[in-house]
N, C-alpha and C positions, 0 to 999 in steps of 0.2 A: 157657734155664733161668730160673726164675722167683727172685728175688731172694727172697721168704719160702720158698722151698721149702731144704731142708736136704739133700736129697738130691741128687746131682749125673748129669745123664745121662750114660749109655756108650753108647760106639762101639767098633767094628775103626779100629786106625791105620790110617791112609792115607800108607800107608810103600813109595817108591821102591824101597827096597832092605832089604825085609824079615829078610833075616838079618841085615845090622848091625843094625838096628834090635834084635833080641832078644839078639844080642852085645855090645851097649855095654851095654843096658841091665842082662843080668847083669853085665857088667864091674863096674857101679859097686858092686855087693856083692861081687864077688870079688875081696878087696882082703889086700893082706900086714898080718901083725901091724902090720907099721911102718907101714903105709897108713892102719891106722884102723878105723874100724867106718862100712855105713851104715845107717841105723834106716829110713828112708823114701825112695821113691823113686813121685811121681806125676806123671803127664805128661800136660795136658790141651790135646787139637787140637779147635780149631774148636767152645769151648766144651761137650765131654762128655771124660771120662775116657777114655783108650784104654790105662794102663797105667799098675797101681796091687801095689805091694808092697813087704812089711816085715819085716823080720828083729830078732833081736838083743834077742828080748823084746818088740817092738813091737809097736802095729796101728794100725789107722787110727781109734781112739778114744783115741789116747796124746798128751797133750800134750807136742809137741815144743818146748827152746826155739829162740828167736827171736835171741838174740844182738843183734850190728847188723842182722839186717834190720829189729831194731825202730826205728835211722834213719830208712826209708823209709818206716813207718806214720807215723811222726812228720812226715817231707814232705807225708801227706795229710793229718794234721790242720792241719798250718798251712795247707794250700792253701783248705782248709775256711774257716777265718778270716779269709784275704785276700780270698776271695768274699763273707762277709758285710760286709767293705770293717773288720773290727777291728783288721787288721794291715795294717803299708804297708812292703812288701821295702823301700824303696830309704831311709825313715826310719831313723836312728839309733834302736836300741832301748833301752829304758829300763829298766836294769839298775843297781839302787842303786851297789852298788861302783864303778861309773865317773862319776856324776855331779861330782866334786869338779872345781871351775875347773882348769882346765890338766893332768887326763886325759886322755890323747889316744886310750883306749880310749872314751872317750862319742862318738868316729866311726863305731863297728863299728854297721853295717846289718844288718838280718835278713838280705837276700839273702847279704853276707857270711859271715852263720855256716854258711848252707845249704850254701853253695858250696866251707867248709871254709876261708874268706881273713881269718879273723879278725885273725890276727898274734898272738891270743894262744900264751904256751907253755903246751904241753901236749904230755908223755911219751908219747906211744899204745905202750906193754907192755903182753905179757900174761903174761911170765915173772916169778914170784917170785922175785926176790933180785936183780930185774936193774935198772934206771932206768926207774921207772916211774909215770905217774900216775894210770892206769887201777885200778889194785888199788888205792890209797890209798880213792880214791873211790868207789867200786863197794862197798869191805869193810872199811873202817879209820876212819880218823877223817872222813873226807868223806860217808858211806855216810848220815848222815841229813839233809843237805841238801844234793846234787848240783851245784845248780846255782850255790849260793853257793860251793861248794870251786871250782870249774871261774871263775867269773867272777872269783875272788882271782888268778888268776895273772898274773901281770904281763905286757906286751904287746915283744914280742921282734922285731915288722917293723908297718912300716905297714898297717894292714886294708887288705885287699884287693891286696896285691902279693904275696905267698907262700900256695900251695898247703900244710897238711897239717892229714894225716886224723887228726880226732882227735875221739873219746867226750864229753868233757867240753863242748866246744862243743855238741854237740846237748842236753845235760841243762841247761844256760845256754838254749836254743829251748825247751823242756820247763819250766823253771819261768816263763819270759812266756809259754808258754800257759795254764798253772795261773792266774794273775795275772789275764789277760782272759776268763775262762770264770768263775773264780769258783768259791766254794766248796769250796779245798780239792782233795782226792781225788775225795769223792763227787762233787763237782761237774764234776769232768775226767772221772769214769769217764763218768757218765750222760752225758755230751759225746759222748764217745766211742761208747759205745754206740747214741747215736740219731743222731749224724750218720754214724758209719764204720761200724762193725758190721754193725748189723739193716738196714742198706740193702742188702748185701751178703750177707745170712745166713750172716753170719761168727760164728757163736754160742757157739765155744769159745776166743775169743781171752780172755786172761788178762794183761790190763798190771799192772806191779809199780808200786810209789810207792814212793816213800824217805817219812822221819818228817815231811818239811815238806810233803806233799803235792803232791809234785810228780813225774810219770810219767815212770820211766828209760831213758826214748826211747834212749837210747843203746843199751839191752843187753836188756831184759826184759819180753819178750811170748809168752807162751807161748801155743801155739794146734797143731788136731791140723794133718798134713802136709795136707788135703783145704782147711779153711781158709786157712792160708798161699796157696794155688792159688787160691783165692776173691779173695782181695787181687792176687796177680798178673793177676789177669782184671780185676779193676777196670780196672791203668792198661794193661792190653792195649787195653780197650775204648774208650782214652782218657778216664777218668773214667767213665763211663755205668755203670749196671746196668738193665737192663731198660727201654732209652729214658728211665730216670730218671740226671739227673746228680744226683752224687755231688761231684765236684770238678768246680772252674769251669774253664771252657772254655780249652784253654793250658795247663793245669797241668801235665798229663804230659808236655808239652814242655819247659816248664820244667824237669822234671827230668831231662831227659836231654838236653839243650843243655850241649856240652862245655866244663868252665871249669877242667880240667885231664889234659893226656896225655903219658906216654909211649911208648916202644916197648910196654912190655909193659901198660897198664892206660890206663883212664878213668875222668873222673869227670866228674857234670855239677850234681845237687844233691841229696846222700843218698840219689843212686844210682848205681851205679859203670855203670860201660860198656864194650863190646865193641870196643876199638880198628878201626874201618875195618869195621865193621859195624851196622846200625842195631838191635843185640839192647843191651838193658841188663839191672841184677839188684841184688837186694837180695842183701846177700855178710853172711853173720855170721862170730862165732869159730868154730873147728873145720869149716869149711866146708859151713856152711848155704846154702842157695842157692833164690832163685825167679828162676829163667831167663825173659825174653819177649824172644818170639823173631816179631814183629808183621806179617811177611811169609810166615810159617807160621802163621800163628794158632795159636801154641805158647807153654804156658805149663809149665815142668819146674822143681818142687819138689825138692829133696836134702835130708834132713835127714839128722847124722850124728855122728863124731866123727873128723876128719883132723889131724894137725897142718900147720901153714901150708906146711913144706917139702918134705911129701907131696902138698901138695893138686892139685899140676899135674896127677897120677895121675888124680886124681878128673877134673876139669875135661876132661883128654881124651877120655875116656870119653863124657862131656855132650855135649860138642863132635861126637862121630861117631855119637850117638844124634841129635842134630839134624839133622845132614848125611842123614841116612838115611830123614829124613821129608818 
């Protein structure tokens, strides 16, 4: 598939076990009130389309959002940076609010923020009325400079000894991109656009910026379900589109080198991971999902609306659509 082409080729899957494969796949739309709603569902093997449909009002020119998978765009433009050698993972990042003598947050490393070991606190909620720091900032008083609300919080473990996932820390990585790129908005879109985008012919992706100009990597990229699969196919390809790299060499390994697991989940660097399997996934709210699945040449897009306690629902479903290919 040609990186300026916008259109994407089809195939018939090459599915082991053809009826699960058309059983999971309706599954993931035939879901209880309580389950949720899904808007999008595309599955792309071995770089063409084998299975693409939309409910619920949708189509495949509906910009869906991105939630936290927009983390994981945020992992390419920084990898982007570190190749043109303007970022250094293992330097201390330079973020006003920590510079004062005997801060002990002016230790926090980019690789750290990546990898979720900042030790800053930060509430990751998404329920209204509950402890949360995600809504303050996203919709409240933090909502026009992200990454300045996120860098005030005070530092609750040594960087780098405690695992948690948390929004804010990515929009603190999102205004030092703003910072080294320059210019603001315009100047991170057009960034954006000519190094990730258009190399990719990702042509409806839609990043949001707060009032400081700074891209809210954490939550907001809107883009249709066919593009999100565009992006998954990047780091399937490991960085590459069309023998052209995209991201430097390493990078998607990077991101999915494990720096935290338990029974039930992983995580390697704003990208979550398939415990005891070599699949990772960019995971938003309400259960968005771009699944790569790198031993299949499988890339499976979900876009929708689940709540978090339903979402296993979903997720099996996923899980016996891959098995089936």
């Amino acid at each position: 598939m040609s990186a300026r082409t916008h259109q994407w080729p089809r195939a018939e899957v090459h599915a082991r076990d053809r009826s699960l494969f058309e059983a999971s796949a309706a599954a993931v739309f035939d879901l209880s009130r309580e389950e949720g709603f899904t808007y999008a569902l595309v599955v792309v093997q071995n770089g063409h389309i084998v299975h693409e449909r939309y409910e619920h009002g949708s189509n495949a020119f509906y910009l869906q959002y991105s939630w936290s998978m927009a983390k994981s765009i945020t992992h390419a433009l920084v990898g982007i940076l570190v190749g043109d050698g303007k970022l250094d993972l293992e330097a201390p990042v330079a973020v006003p609010e920590w510079q004062q003598q005997g801060d002990a947050r002016s230790a926090i490393t980019l690789q750290q923020l990546l990898q979720m070991r900042s030790g800053l606190e930060f509430r990751e909620d998404y329920v209204d009325g509950q402890a949360s720091d995600v809504i303050p900032m996203l919709m409240f008083e933090g909502r026009h400079d992200m990454g300045s609300f996120a860098a005030a919080k005070p530092l609750l473990h040594a960087p780098g000894s405690v695992w948690s996932y948390a929004s804010g820390t990515t929009n603190i990585i999102c205004r030092i991109l703003r910072d080294v790129v320059g210019d603001g908005a315009s100047g991170m879109l057009a960034f954006m656009k000519e190094r990730l985008f258009e190399p990719i012919g990702m042509t409806t992706a839609l990043p949001k910026f707060d009032s400081s100009g700074t891209f809210v990597g954490s939550s907001y990229c809107l883009a249709t379900p066919q593009d999100f699969a565009r992006f998954g196919q990047l780091y399937l390809n490991d960085g590459c589109w069309d023998e052209h790299r995209v991201l430097p060499d390493g990078w998607v390994d990077h991101a999915r080198r494990v720096t935290y697991a338990d029974v039930d989940q992983a995580y390697g660097a704003h990208w979550w991971l398939v415990p005891g399997k070599p699949w990772f996934y960019a995971s938003g709210y309400d259960g968005q999902r771009i699944l790569i699945v790198p031993e299949k040449d499988l890339v499976v897009v979900r876009c929708g609306r689940t709540p978090v306690t339903h979402m296993p629902v979903v997720t099996k479903h996923l899980m016996n659509l891959v098995a089936s290919i």
